[in-house]
C-alpha positions as CSV (number, residue, x, y, z in Angstrom):
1,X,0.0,0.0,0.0
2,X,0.6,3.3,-0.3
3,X,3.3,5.0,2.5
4,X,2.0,8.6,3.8
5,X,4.4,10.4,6.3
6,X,3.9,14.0,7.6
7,X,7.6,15.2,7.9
8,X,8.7,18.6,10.3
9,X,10.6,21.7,8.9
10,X,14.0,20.8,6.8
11,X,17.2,21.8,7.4
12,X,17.0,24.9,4.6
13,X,13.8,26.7,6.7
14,X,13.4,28.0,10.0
15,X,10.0,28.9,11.4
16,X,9.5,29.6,15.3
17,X,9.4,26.4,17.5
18,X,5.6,27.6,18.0
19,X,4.7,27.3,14.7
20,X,6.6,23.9,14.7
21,X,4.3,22.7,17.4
22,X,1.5,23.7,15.6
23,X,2.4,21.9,12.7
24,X,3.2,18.4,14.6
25,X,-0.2,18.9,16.3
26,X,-2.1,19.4,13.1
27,X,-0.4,16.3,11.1
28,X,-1.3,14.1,14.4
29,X,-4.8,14.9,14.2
30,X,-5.0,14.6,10.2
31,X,-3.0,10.8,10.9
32,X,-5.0,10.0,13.6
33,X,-8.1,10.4,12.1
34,X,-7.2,9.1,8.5
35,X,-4.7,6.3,9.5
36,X,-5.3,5.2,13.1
37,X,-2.6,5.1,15.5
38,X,0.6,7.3,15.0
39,X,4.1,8.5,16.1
40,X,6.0,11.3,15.8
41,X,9.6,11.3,16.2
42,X,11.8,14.4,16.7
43,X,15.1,14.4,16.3
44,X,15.5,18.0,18.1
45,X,15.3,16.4,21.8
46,X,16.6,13.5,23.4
47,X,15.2,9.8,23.2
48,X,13.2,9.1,27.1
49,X,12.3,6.0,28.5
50,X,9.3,5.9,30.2
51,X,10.4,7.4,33.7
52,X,11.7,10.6,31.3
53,X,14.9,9.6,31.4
54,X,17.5,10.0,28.4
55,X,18.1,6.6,26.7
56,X,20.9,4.7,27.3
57,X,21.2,2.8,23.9
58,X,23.2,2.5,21.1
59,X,24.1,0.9,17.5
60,X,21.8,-1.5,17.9
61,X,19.0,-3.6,16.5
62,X,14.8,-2.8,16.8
63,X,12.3,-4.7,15.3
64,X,8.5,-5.8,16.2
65,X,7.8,-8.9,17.9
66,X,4.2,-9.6,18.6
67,X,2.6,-6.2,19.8
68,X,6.1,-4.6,21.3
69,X,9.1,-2.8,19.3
70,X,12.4,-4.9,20.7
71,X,15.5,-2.8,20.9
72,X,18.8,-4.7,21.8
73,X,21.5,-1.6,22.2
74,X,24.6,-1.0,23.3
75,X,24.7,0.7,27.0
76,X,27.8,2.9,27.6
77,X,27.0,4.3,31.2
78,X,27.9,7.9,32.2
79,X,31.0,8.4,31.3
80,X,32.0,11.8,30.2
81,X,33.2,12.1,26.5
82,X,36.8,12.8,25.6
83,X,37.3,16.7,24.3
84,X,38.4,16.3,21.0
85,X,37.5,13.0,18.9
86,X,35.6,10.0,20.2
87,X,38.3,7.2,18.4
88,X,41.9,9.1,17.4
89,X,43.9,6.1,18.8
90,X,45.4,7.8,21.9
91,X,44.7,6.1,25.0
92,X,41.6,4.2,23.9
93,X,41.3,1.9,26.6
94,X,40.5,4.6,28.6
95,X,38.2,6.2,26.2
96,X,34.1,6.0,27.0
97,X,33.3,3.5,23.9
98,X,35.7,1.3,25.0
99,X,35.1,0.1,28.1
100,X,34.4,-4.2,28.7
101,X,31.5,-3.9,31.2
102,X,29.1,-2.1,28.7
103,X,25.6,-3.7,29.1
104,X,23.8,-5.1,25.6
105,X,20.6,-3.7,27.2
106,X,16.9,-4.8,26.4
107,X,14.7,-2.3,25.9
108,X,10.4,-2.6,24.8
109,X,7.9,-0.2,23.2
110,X,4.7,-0.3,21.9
111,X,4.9,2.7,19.2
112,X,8.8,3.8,19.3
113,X,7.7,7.5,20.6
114,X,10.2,8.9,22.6
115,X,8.8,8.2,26.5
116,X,7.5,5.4,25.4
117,X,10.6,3.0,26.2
118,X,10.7,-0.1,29.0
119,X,13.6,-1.0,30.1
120,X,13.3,-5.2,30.0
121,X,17.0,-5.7,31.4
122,X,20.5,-7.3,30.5
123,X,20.3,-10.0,27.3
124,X,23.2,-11.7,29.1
125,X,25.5,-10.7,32.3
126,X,28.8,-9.6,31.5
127,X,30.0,-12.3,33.5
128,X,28.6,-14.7,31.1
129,X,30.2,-13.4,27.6
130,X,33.6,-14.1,26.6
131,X,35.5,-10.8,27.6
132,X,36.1,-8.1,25.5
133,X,34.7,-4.2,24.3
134,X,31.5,-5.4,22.7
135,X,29.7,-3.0,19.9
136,X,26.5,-3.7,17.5
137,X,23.9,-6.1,19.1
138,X,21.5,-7.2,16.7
139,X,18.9,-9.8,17.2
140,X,17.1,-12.3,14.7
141,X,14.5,-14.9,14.6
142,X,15.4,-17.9,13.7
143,X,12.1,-19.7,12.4
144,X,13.4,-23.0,12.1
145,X,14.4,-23.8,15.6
146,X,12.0,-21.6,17.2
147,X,14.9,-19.6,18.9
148,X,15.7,-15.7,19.1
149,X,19.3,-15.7,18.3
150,X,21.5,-12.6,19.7
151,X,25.1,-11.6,17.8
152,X,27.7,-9.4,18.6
153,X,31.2,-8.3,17.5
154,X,33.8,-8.1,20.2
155,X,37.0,-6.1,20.6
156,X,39.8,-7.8,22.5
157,X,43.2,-6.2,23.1
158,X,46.2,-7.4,20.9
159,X,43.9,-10.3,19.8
160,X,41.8,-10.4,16.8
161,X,37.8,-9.5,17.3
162,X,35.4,-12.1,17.1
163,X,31.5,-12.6,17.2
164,X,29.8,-14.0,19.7
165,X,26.1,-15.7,18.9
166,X,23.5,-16.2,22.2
167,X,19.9,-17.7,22.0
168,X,16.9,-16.9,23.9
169,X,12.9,-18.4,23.7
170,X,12.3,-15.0,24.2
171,X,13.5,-11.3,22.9
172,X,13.3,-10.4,26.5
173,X,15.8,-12.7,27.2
174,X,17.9,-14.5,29.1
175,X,20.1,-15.3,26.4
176,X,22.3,-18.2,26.4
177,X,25.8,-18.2,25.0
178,X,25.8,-20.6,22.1
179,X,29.0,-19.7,20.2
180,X,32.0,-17.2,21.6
181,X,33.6,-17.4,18.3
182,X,31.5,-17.4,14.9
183,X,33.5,-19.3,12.0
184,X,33.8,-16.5,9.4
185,X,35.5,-17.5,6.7
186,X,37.5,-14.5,6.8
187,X,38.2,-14.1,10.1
188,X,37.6,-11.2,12.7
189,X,35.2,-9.3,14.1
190,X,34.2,-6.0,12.7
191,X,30.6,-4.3,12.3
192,X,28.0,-6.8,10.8
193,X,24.6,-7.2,10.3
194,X,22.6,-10.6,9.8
195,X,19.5,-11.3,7.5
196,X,17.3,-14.0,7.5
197,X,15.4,-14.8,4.0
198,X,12.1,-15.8,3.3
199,X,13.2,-19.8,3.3
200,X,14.7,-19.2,6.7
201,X,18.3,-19.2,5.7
202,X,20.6,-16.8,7.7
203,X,23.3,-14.6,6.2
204,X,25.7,-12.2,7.9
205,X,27.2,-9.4,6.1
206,X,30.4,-8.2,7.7
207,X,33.9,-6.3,7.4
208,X,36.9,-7.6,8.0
209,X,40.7,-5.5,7.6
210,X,38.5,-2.9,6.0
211,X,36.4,-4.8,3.4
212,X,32.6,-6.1,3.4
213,X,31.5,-9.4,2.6
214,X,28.6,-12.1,2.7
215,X,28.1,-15.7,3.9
216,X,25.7,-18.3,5.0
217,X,25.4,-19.4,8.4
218,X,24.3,-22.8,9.3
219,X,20.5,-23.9,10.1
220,X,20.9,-22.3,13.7
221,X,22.3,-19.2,13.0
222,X,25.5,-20.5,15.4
223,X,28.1,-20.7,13.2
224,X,29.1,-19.7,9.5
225,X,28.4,-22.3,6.9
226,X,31.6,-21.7,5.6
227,X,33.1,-24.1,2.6
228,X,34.2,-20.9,1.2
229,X,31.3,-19.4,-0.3
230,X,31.3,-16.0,-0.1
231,X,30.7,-12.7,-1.9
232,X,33.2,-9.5,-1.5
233,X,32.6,-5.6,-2.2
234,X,34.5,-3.8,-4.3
235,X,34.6,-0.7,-1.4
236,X,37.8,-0.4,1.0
237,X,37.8,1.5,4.3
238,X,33.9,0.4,4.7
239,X,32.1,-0.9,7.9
240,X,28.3,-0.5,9.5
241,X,26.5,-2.4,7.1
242,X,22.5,-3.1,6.5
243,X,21.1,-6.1,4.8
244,X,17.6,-6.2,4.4
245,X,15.3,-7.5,2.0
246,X,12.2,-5.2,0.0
247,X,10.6,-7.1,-3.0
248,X,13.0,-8.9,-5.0
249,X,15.4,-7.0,-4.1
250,X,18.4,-7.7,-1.5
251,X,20.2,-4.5,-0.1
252,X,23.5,-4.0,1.0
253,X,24.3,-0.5,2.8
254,X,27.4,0.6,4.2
255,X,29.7,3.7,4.6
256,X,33.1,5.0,5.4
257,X,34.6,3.6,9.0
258,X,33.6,6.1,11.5
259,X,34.7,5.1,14.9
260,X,32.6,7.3,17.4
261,X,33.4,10.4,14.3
262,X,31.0,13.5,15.0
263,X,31.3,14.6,10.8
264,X,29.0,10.7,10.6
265,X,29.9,8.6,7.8
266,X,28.0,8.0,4.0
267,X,25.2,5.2,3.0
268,X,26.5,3.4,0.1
269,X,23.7,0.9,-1.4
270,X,24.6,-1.9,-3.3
271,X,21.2,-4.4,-4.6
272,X,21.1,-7.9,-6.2
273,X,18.3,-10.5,-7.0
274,X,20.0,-13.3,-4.3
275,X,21.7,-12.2,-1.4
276,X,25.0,-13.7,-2.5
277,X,25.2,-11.5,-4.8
278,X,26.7,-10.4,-7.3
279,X,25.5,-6.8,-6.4
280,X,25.2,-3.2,-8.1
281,X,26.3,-0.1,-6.8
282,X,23.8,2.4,-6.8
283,X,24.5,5.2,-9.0
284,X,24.1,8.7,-8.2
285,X,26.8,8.7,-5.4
286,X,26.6,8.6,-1.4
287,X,23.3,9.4,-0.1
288,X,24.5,11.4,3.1
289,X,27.7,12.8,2.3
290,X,27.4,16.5,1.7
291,X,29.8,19.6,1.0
292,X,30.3,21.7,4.0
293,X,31.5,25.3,4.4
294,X,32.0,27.2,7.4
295,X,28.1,28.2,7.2
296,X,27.0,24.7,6.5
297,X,29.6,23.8,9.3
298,X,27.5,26.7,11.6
299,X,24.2,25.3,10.0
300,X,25.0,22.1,11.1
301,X,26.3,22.4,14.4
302,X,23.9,25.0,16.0
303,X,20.7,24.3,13.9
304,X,21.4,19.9,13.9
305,X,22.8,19.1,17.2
306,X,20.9,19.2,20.6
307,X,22.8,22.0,22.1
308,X,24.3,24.8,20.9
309,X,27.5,25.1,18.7
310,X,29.4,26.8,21.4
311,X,28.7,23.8,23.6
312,X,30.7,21.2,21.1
313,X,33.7,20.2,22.6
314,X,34.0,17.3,20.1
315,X,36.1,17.7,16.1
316,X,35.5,15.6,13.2
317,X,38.0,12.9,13.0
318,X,40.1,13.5,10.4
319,X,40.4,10.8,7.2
320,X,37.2,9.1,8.9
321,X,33.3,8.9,7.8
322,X,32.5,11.5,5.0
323,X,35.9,12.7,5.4
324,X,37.7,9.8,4.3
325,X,37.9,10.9,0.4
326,X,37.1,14.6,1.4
327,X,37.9,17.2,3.8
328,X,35.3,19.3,3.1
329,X,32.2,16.8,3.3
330,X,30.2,16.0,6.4
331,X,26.8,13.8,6.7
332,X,23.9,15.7,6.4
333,X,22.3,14.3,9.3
334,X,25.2,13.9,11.2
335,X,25.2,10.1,12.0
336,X,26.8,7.0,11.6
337,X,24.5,4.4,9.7
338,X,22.9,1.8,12.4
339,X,19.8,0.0,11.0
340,X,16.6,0.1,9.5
341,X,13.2,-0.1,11.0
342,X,10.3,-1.7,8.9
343,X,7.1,-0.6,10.9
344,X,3.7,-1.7,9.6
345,X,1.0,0.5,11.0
346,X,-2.4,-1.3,11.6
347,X,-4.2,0.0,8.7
348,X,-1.1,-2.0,5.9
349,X,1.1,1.3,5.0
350,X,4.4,0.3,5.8
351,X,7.4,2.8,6.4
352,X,11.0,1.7,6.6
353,X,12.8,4.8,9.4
354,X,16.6,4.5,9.2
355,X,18.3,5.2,12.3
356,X,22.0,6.6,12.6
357,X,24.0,7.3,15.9
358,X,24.9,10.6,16.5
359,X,28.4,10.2,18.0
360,X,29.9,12.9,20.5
361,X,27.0,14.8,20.3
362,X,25.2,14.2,23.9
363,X,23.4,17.8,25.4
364,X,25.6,16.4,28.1
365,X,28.5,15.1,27.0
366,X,27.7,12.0,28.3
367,X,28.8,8.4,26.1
368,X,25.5,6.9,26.8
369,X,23.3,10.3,26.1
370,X,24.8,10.4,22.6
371,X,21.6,10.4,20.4
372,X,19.9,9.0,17.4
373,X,19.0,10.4,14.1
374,X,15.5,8.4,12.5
375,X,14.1,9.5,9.3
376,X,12.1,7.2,6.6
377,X,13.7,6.8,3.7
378,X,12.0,6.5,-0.1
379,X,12.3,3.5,-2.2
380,X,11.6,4.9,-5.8
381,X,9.8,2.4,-8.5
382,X,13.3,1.2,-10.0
383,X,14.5,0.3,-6.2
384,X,17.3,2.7,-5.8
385,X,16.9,4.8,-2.5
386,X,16.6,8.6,-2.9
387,X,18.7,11.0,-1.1
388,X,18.4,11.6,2.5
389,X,18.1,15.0,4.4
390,X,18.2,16.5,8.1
391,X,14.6,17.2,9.0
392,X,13.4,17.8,12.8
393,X,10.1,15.9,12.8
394,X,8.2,13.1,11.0
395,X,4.6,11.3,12.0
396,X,3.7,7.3,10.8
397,X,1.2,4.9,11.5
398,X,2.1,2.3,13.8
């Protein structure tokens, strides 16, 4: 069916907050009566949980599991962010995103509104997970054995990453450790995301010294299927990937390694008709990286960011994110790619919201108060994705 969203002001205008109100309360009443219940997300304020608190959750996975939105994120606590860049290779171990008692937090939701948010608990105790700095919890179903199954990539000093796989009956959780080290062919542990296709069969996408690539895992999800099957992108210096299926189509997204960069990184999308591949790059070029000047650089500081652009402490990381072919280019909205959210509302129209960590840009300068960016993204008639832009506010069924 046809997708209908009601989006906020863009980055190019600026009316009063007043008459941003105004406009947010006249698209919920148009949505409510025309398409049941909605949401509106704004990407001006902070993410609460339900006791009003700011969100502790990160680069993680959210998806809808009977009448509840799942979120397994990352937790990094309250520790203050470093001055300058959030990953420039001094002193890391000390640095907030790199700690080994972060928390792969469960969190629930009934519409994804901001103050909406449960906090469920731990999907598994630290104690209980081989040791290391753990980043980019995603959770799938698997439909064959019944089981939720829980991966993670994990950092381990002067020893090469890995991924770890857990299982639970429920998204809730527990979750049991299955496998501490997944078999990738290619070894290591960077970022990753998994798919599961309509037969059931699971794939993870994942980058490795650099470079992306795709294999089956076996019938449980638990380890990779291996025999040497698998298919590599063409891109270098890449990492934070999406796989997800639409149609007939498979998508691959990914940009520009970003470790906890404030400039955000790109969304290259590569499609093919079986998710081995092979797959075509999407013409038309990045669809976040944008030219900056020292007003864009003002625009996007004081007029994107939750607090104002005296208030940045943080600088772009230099030769990381949109900066890695370019000096001059920045992400329009600021973020680092995390995942993409395929909401259903209950009268059919269906809106996919990508969702992209906003790294050293907290109103507090705390790790875990670093925000999101959400916006839905347009799938045009040939597949490609269209462009993507900052806006403040946007209202979908749920």
């Amino acid at each position: 069916m046809m997708m209908v969203i009601w989006f906020g002001r863009m980055m190019t205008t600026r009316p009063s907050y007043v008459s941003a109100f105004i406009v947010i309360l006249f698209s919920s009443v148009f949505w409510v009566c025309a398409f049941g219940a909605v949401t509106t997300i704004d990407n001006r304020t902070p993410r609460l949980d339900d006791h009003g608190n700011i969100m502790d959750a990160h680069d993680g996975s959210i998806q809808k599991i009977g009448n509840l939105y799942y979120m397994h994120a990352m937790q990094y606590g309250l520790c203050e962010e470093p001055p300058n860049m959030g990953c420039d290779g001094a002193g890391m171990p000390s640095k907030c995103g790199f700690q080994m008692d972060h928390n792969i937090s469960i969190w629930s939701s009934p519409s994804l509104a901001s103050g909406s948010w449960t906090y469920v608990g731990d999907s598994i105790s630290v104690a209980d997970r081989p040791a290391g700095v753990v980043f980019r919890p995603h959770l799938v179903y698997n439909p064959t054995t019944k089981m939720y199954v829980l991966f993670w990539n994990y950092m381990r000093w002067g020893e090469q990453s890995l991924y770890a796989v857990a299982a639970s009956f429920s998204p809730a959780g527990p979750f049991k450790l299955m496998n501490p080290a997944l078999n990738v062919t290619r070894g290591g542990g960077g970022d990753f995301d998994v798919l599961v296709n309509d037969d059931g069969k699971g794939y993870i996408i994942y980058s490795q010294n650099y470079k992306m690539s795709i294999e089956e895992l076996t019938p449980d999800y638990y380890h990779s299927a291996g025999g040497g099957a698998t298919y590599m992108f063409d891109e270098y210096f890449v990492e934070a990937p999406i796989f997800m299926k639409k149609g007939s189509l498979y998508y691959a997204l990914f940009g520009w390694c970003c470790c906890y960069c404030l400039q955000g990184s790109g969304v290259l999308v590569h499609t093919a008709t079986n998710p081995m591949g092979p797959y075509t790059l999407q013409t038309g070029g990045d669809l976040a990286c944008v030219s900056m000047n020292k007003t864009d650089d003002k625009i996007l500081y004081d007029d994107l960011a939750l607090h104002d652009v005296s208030d940045v402490t943080a600088i772009p990381t230099p030769g990381q994110g949109c900066q890695y072919h370019n000096t001059s280019t920045t992400s329009i909205v600021r973020s680092q790619q995390n995942y993409i959210i395929k909401v259903t509302s209950t009268t059919g129209e269906t809106t996919y919201i990508w969702t992209g960590d906003r790294w050293q840009q907290a109103p507090d300068h705390i790790k875990g108060h670093e925000p999101q960016y959400w916006t839905p993204i347009t799938f045009n008639k040939d597949g490609t994705i269209s462009k993507m832009d900052w806006i403040d506010t946007f209202t979908f069924g749920v």
